[in-house]
N, CA, C and O atoms as a Tripos MOL2 file, in Angstrom:
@<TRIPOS>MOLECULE
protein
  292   291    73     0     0
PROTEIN
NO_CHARGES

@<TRIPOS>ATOM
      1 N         -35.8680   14.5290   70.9860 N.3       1 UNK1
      2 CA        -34.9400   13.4740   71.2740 C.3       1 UNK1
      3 C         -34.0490   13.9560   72.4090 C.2       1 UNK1
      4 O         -33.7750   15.1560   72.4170 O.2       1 UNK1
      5 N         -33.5510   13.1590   73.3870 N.am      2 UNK2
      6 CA        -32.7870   13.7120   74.7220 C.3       2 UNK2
      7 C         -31.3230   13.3440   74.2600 C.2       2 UNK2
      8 O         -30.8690   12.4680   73.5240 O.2       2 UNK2
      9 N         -30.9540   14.0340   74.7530 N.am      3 UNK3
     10 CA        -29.2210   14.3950   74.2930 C.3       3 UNK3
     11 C         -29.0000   13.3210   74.4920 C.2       3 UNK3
     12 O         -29.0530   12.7340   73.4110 O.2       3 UNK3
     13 N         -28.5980   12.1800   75.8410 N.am      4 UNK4
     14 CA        -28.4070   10.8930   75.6550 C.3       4 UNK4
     15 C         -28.5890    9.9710   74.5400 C.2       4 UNK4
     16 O         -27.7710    9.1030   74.2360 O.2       4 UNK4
     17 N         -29.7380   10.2000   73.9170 N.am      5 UNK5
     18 CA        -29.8250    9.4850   72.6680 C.3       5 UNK5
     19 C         -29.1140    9.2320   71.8420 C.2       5 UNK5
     20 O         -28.4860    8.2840   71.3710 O.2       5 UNK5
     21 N         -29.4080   10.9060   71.6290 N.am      6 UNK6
     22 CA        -28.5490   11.7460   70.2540 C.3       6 UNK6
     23 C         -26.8520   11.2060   70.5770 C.2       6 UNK6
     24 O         -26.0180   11.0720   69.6810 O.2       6 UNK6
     25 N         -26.6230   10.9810   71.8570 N.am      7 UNK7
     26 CA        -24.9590   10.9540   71.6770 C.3       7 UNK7
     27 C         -24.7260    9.6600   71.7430 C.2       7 UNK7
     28 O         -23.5110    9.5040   71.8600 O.2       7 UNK7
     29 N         -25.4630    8.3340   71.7200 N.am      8 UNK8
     30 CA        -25.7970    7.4010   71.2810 C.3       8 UNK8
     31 C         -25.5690    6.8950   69.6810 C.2       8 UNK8
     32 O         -24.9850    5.8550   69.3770 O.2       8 UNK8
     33 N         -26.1630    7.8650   68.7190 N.am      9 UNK9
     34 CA        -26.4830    7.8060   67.3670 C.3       9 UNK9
     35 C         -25.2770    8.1470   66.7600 C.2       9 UNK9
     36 O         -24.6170    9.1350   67.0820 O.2       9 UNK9
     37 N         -24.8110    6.9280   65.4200 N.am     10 UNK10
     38 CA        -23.7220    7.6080   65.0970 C.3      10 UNK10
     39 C         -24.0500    8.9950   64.3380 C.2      10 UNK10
     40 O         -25.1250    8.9910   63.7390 O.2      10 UNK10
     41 N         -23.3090   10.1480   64.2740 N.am     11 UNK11
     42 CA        -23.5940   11.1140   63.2890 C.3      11 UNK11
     43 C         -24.1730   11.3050   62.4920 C.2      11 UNK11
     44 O         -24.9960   12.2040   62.3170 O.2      11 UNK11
     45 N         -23.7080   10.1170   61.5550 N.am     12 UNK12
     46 CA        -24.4060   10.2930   60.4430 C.3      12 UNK12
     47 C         -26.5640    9.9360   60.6390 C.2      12 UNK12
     48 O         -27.3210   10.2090   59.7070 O.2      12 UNK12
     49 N         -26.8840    9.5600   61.4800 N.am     13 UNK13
     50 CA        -28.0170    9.0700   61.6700 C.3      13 UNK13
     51 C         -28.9100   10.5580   62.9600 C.2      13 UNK13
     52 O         -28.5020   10.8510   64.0830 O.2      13 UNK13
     53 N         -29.9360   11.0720   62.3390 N.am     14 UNK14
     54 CA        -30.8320   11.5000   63.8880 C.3      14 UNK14
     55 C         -32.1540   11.1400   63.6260 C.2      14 UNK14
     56 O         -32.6530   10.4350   62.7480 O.2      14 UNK14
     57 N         -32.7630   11.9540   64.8460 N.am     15 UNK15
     58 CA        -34.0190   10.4160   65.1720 C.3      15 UNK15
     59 C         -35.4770   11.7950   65.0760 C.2      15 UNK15
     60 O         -35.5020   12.7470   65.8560 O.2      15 UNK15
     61 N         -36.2150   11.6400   64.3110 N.am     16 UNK16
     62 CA        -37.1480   12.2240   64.0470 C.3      16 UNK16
     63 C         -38.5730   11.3190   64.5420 C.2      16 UNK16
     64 O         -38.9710   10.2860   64.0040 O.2      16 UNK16
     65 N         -39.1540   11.9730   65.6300 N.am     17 UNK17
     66 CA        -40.4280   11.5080   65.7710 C.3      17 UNK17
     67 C         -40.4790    9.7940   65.5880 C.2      17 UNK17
     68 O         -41.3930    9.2340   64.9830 O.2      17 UNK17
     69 N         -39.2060    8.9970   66.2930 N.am     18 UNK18
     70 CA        -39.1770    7.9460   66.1230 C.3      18 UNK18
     71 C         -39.1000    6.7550   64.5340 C.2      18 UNK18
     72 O         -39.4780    5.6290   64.2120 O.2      18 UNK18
     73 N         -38.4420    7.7860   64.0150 N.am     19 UNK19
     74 CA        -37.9760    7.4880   62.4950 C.3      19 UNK19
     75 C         -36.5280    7.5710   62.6050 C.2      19 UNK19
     76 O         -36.1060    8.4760   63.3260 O.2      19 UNK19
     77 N         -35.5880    6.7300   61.9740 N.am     20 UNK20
     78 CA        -34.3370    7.0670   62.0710 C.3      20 UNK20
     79 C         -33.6220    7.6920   60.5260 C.2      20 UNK20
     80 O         -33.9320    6.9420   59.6000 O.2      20 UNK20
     81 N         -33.0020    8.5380   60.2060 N.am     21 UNK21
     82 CA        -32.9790    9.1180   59.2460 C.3      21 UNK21
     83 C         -31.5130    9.2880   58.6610 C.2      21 UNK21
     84 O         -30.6370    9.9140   59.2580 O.2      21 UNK21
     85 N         -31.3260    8.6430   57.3880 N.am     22 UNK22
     86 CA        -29.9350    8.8850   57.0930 C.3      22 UNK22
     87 C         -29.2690    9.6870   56.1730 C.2      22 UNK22
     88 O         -29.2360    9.5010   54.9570 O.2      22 UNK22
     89 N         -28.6140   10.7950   56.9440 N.am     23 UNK23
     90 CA        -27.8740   12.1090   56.3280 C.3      23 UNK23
     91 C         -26.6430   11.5600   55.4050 C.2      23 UNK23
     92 O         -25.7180   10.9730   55.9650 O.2      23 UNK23
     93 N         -26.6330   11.7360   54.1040 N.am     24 UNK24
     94 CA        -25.7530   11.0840   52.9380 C.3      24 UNK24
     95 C         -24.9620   12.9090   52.0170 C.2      24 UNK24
     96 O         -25.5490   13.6410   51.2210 O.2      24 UNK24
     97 N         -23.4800   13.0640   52.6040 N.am     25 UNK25
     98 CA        -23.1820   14.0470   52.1770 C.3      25 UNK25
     99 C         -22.2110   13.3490   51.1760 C.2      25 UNK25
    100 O         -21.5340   12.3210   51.1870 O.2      25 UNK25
    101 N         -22.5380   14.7450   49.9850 N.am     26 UNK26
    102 CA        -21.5310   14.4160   48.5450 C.3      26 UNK26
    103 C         -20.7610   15.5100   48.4890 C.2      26 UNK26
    104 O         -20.9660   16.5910   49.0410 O.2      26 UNK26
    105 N         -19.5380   15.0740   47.5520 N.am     27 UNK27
    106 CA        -18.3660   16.7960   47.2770 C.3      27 UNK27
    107 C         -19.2930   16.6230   45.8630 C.2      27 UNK27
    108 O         -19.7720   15.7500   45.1400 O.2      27 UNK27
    109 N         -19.1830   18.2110   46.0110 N.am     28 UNK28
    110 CA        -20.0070   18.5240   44.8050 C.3      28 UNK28
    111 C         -18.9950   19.8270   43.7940 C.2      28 UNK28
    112 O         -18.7140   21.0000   44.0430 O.2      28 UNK28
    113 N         -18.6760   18.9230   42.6200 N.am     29 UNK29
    114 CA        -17.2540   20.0440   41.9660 C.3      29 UNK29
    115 C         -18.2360   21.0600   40.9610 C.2      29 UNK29
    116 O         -18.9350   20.5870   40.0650 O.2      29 UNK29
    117 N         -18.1680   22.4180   41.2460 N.am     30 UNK30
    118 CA        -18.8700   23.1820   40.6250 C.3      30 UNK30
    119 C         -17.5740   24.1960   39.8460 C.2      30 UNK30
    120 O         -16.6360   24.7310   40.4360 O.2      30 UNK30
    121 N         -18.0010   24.2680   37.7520 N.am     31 UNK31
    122 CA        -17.3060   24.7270   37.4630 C.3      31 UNK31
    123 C         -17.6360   26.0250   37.0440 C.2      31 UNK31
    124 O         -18.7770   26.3060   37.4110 O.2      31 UNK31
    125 N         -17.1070   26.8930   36.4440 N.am     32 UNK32
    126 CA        -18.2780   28.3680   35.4160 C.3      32 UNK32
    127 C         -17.1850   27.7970   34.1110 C.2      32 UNK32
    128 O         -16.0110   27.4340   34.1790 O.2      32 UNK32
    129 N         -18.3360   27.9180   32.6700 N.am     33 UNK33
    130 CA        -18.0880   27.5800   31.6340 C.3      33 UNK33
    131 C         -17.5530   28.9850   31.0740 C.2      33 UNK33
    132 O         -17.3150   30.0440   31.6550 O.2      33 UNK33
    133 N         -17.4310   28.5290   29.4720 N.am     34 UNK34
    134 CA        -16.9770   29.7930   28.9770 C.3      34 UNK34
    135 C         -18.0970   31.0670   28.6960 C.2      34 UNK34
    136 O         -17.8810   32.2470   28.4230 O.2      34 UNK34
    137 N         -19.3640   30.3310   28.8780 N.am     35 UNK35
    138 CA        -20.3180   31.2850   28.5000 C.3      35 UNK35
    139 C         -21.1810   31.6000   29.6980 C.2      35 UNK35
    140 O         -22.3870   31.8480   29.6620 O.2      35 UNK35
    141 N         -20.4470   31.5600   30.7040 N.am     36 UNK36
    142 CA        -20.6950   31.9850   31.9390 C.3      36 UNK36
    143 C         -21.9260   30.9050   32.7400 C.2      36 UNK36
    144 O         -22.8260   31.3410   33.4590 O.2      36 UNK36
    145 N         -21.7660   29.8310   32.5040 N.am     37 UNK37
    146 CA        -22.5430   28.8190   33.2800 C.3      37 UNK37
    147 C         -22.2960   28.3090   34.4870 C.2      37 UNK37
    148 O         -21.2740   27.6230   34.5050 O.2      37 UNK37
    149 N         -22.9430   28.4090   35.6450 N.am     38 UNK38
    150 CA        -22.1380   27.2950   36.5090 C.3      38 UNK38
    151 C         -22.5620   26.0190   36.4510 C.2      38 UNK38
    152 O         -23.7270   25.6870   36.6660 O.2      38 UNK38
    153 N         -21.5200   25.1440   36.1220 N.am     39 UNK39
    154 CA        -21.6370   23.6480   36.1940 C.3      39 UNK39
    155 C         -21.0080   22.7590   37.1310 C.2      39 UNK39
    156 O         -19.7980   22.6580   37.3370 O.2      39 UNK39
    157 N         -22.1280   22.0010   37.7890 N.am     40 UNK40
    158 CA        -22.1660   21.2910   38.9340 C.3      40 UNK40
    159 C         -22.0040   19.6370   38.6980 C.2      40 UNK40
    160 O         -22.4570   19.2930   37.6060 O.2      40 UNK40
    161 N         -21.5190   18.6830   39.4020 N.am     41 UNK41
    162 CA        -21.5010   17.5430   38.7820 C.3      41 UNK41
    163 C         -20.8230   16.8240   40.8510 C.2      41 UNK41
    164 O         -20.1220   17.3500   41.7150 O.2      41 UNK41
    165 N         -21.4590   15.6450   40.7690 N.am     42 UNK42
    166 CA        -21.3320   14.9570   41.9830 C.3      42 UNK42
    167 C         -19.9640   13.3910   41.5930 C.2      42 UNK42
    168 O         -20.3490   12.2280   41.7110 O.2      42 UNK42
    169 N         -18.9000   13.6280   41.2820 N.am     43 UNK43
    170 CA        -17.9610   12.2450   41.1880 C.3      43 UNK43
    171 C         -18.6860   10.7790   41.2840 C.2      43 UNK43
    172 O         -18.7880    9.8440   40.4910 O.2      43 UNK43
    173 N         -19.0710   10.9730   42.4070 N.am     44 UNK44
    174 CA        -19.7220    9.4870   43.4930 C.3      44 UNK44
    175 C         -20.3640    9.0290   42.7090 C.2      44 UNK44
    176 O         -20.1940    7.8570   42.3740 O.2      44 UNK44
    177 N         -21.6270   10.0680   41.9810 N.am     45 UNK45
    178 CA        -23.0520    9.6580   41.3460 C.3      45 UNK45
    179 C         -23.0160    9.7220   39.8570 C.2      45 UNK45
    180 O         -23.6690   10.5680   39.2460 O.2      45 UNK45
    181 N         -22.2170    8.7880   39.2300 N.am     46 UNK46
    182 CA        -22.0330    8.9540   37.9360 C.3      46 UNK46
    183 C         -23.3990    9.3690   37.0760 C.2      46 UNK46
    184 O         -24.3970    8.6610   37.2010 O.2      46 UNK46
    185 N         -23.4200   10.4910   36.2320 N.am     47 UNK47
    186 CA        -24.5300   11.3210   35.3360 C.3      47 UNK47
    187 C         -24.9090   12.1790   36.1090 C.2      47 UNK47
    188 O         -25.8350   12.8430   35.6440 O.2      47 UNK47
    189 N         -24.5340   12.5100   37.2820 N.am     48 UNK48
    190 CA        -25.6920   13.6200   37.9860 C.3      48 UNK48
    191 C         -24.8690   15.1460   38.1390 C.2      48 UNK48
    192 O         -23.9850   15.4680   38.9320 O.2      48 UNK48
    193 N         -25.4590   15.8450   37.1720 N.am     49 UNK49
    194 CA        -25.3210   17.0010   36.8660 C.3      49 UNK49
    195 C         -26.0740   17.4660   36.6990 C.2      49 UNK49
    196 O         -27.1490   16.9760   36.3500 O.2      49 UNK49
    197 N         -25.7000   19.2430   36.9770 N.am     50 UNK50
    198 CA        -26.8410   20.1770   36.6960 C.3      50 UNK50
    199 C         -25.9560   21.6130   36.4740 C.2      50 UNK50
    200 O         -24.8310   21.7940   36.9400 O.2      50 UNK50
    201 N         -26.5320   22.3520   35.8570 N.am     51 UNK51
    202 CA        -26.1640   23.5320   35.1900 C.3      51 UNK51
    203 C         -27.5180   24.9540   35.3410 C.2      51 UNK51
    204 O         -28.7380   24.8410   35.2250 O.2      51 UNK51
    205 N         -26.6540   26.2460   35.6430 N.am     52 UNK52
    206 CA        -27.2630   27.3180   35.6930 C.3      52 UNK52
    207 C         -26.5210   28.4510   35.3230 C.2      52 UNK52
    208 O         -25.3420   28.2780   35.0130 O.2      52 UNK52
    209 N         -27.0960   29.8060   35.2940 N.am     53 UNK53
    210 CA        -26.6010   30.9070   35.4250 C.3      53 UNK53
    211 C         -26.3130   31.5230   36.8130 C.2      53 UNK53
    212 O         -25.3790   32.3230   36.8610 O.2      53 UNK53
    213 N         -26.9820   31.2600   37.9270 N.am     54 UNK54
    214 CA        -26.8760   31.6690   39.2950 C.3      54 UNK54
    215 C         -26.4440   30.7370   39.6520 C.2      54 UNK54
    216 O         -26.5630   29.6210   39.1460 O.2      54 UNK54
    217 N         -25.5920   31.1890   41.0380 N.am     55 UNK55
    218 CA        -25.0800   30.0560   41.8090 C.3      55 UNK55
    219 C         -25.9930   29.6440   42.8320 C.2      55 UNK55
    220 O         -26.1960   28.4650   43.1220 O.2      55 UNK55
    221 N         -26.6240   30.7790   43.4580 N.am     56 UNK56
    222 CA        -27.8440   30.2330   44.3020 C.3      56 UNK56
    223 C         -28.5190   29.2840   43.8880 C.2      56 UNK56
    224 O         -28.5770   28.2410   44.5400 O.2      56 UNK56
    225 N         -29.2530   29.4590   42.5730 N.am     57 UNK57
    226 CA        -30.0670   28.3170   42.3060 C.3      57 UNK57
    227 C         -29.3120   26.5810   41.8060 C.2      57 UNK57
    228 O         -29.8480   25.4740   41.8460 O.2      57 UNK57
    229 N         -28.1020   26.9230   41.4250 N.am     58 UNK58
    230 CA        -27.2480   25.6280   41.1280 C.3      58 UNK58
    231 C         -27.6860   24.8240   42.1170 C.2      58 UNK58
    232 O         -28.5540   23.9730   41.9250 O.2      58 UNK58
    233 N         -26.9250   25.1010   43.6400 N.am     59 UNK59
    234 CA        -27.5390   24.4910   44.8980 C.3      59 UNK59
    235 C         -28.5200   23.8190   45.0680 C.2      59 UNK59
    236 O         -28.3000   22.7810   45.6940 O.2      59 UNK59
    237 N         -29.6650   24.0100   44.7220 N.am     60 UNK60
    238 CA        -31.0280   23.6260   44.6550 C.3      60 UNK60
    239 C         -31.1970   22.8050   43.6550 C.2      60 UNK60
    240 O         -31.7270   21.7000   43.7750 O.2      60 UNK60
    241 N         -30.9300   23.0960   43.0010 N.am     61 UNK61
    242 CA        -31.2240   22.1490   41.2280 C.3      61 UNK61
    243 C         -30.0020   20.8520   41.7150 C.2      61 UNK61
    244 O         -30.3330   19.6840   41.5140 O.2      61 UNK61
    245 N         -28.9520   21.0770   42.1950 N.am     62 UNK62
    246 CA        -28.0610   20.2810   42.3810 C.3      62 UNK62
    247 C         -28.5860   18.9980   43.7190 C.2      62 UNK62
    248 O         -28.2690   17.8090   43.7540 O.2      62 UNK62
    249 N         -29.4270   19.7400   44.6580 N.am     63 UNK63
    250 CA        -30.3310   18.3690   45.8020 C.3      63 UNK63
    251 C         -31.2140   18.0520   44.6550 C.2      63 UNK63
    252 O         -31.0280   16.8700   44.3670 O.2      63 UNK63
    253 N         -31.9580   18.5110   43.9980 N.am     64 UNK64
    254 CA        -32.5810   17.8130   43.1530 C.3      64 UNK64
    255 C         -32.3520   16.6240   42.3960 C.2      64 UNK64
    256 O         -33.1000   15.6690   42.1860 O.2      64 UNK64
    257 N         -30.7420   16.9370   41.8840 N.am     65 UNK65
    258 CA        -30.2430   16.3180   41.0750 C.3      65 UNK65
    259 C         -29.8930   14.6670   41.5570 C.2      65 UNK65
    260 O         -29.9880   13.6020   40.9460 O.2      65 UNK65
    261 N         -29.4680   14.9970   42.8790 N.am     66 UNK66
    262 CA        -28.2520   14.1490   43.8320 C.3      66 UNK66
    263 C         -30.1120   12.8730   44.4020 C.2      66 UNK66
    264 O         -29.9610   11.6660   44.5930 O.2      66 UNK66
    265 N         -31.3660   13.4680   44.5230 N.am     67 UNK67
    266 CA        -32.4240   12.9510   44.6200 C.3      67 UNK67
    267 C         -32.8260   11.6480   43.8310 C.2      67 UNK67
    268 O         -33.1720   10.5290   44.2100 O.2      67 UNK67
    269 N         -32.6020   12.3730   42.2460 N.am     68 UNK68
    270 CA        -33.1680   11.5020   41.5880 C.3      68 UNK68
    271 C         -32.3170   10.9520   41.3090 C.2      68 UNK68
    272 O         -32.7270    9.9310   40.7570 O.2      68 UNK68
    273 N         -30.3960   10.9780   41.3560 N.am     69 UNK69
    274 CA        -30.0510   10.0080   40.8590 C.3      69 UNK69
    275 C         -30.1470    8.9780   42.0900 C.2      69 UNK69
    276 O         -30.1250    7.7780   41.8170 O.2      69 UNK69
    277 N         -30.2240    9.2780   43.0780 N.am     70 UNK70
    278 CA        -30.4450    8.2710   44.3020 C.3      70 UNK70
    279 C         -31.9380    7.4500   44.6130 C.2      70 UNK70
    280 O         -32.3960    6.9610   45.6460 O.2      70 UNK70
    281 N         -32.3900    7.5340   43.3960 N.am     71 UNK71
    282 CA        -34.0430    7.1980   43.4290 C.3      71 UNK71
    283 C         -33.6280    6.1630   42.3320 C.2      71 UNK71
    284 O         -33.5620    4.9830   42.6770 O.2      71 UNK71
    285 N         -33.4020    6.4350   41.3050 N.am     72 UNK72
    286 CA        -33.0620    5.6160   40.4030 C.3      72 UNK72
    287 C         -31.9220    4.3970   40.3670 C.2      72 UNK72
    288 O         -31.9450    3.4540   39.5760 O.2      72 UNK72
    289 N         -30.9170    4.6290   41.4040 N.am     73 UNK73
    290 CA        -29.8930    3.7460   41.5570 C.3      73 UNK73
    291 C         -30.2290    2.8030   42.5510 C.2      73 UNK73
    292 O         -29.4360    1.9090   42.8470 O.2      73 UNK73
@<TRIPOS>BOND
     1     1     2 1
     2     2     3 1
     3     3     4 2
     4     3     5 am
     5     5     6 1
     6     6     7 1
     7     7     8 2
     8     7     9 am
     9     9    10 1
    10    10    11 1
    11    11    12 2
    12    11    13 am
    13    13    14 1
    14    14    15 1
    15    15    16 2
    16    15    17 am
    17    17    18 1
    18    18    19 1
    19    19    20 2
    20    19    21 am
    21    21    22 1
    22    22    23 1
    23    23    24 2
    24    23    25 am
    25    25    26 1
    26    26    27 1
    27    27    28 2
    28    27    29 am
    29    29    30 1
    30    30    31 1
    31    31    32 2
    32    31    33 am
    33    33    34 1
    34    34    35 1
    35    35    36 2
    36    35    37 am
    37    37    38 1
    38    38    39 1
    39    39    40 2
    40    39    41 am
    41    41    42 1
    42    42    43 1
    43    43    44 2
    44    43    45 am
    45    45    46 1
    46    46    47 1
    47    47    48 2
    48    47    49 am
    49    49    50 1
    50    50    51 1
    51    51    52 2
    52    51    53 am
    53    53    54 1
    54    54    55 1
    55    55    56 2
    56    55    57 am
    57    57    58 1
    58    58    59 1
    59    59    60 2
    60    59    61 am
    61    61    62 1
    62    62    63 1
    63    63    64 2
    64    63    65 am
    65    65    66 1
    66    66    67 1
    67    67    68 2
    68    67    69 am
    69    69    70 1
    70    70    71 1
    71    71    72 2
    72    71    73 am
    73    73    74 1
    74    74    75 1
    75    75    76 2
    76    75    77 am
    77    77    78 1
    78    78    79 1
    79    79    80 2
    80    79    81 am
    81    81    82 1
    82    82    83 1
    83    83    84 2
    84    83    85 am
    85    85    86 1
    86    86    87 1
    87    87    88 2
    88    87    89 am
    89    89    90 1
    90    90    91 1
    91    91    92 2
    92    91    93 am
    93    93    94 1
    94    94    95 1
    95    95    96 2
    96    95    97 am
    97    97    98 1
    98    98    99 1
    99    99   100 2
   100    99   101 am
   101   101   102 1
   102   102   103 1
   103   103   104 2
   104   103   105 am
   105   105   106 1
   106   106   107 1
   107   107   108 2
   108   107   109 am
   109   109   110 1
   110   110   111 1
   111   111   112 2
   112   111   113 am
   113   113   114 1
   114   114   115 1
   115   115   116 2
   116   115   117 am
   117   117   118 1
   118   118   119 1
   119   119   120 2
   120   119   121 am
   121   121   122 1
   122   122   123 1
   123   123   124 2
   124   123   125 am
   125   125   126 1
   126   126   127 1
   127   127   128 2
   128   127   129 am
   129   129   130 1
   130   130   131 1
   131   131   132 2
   132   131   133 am
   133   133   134 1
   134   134   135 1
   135   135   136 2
   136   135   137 am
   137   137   138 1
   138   138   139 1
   139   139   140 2
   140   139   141 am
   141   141   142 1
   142   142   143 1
   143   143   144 2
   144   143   145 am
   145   145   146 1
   146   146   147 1
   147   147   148 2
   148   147   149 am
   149   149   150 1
   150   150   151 1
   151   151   152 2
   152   151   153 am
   153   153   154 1
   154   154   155 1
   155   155   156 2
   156   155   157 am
   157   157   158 1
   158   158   159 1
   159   159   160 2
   160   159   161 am
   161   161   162 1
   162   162   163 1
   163   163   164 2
   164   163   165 am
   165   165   166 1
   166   166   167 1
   167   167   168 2
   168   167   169 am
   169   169   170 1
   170   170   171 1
   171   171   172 2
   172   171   173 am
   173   173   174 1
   174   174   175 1
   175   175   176 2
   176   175   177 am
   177   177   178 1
   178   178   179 1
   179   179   180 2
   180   179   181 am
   181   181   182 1
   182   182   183 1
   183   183   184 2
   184   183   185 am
   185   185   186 1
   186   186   187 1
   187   187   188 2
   188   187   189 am
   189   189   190 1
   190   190   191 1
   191   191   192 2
   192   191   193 am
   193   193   194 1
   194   194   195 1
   195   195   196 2
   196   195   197 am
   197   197   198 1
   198   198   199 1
   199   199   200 2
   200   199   201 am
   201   201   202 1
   202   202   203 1
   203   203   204 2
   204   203   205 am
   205   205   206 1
   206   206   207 1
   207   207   208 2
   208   207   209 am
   209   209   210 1
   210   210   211 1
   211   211   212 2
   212   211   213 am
   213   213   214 1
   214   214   215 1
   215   215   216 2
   216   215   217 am
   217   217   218 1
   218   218   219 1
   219   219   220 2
   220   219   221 am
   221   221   222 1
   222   222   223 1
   223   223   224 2
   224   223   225 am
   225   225   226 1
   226   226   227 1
   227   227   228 2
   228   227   229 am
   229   229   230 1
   230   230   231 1
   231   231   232 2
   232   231   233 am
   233   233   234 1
   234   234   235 1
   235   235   236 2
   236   235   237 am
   237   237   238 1
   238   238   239 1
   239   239   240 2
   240   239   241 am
   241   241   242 1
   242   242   243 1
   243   243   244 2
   244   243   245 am
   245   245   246 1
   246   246   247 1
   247   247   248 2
   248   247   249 am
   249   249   250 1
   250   250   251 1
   251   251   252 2
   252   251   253 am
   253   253   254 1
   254   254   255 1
   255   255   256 2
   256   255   257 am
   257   257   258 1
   258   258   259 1
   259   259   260 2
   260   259   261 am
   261   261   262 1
   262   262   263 1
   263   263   264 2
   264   263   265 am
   265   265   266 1
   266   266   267 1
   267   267   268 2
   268   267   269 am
   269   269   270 1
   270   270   271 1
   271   271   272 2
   272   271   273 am
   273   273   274 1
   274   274   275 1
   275   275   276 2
   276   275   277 am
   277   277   278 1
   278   278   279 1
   279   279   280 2
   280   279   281 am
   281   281   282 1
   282   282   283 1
   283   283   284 2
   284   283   285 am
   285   285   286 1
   286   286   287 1
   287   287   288 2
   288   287   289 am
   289   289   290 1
   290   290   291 1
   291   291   292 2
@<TRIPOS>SUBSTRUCTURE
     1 UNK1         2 RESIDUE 1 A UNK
     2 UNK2         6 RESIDUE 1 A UNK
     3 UNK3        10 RESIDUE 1 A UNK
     4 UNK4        14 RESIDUE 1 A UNK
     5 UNK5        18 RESIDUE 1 A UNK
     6 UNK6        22 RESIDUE 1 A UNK
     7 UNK7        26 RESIDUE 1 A UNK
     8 UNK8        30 RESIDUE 1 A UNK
     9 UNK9        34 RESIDUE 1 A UNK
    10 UNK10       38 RESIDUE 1 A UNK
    11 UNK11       42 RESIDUE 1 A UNK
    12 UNK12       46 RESIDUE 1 A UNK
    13 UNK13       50 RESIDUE 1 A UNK
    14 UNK14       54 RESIDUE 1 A UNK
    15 UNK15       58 RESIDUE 1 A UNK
    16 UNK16       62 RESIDUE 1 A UNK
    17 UNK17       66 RESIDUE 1 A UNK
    18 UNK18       70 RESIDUE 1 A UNK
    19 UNK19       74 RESIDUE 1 A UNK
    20 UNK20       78 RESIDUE 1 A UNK
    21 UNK21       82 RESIDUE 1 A UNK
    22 UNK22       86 RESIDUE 1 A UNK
    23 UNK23       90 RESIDUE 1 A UNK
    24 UNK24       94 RESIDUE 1 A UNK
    25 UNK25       98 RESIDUE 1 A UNK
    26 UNK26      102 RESIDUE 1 A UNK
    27 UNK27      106 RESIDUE 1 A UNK
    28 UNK28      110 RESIDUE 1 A UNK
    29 UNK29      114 RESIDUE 1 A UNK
    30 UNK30      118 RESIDUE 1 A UNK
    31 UNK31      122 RESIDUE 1 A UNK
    32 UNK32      126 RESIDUE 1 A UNK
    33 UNK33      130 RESIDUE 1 A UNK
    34 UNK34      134 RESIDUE 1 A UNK
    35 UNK35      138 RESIDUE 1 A UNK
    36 UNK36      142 RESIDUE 1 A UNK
    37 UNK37      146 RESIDUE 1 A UNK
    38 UNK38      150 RESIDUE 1 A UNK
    39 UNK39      154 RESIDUE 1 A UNK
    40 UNK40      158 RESIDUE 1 A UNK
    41 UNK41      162 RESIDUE 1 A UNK
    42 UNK42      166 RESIDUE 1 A UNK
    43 UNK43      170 RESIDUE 1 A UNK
    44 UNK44      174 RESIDUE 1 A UNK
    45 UNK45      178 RESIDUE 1 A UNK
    46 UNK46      182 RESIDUE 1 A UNK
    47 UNK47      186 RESIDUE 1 A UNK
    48 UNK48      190 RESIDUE 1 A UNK
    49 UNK49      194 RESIDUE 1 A UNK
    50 UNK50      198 RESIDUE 1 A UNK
    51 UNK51      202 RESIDUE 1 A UNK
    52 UNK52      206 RESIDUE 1 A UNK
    53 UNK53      210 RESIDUE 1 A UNK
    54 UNK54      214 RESIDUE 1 A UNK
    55 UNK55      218 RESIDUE 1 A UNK
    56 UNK56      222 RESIDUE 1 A UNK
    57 UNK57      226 RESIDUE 1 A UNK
    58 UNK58      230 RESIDUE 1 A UNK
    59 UNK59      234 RESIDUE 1 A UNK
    60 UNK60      238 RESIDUE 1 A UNK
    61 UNK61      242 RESIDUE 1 A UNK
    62 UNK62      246 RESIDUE 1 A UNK
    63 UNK63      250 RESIDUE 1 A UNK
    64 UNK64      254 RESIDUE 1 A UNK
    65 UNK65      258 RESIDUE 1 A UNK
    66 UNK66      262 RESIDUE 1 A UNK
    67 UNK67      266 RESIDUE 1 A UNK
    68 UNK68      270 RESIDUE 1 A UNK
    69 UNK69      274 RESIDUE 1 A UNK
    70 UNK70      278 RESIDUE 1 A UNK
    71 UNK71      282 RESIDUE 1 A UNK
    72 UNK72      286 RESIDUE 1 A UNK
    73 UNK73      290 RESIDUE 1 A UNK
């Protein structure tokens, strides 16, 4: 895509191989429980939570999460 484009496009939108694609960011409140869990939960997306022992993997389980509740709604 040529920079002209791109500075064309609002932000939130870029242009893949003539597909236009829309980037949807969430605050994501992550807590640690008493038994050492981290628990993740999105406000916006009422039910969409996810829970781990690592924080690395929270992250991941958490696009997962933010996926299907956006598939289903």
């Amino acid at each position: 895509m040529s920079d002209a484009i791109s500075r064309r496009l609002p932000p939130e939108f870029m242009q893949l191989e003539g597909i236009r694609i829309l980037i949807m960011l969430f605050d994501v409140v992550v807590e640690k429980d008493s038994a050492g869990y981290f628990v993740a939960s999105v406000p916006a997306l009422p039910g969409c939570h996810t829970q781990t022992k690592a924080l690395d993997e929270l992250m991941e389980r958490m696009r997962e999460a933010i996926e299907l509740c956006l598939e289903i709604s």
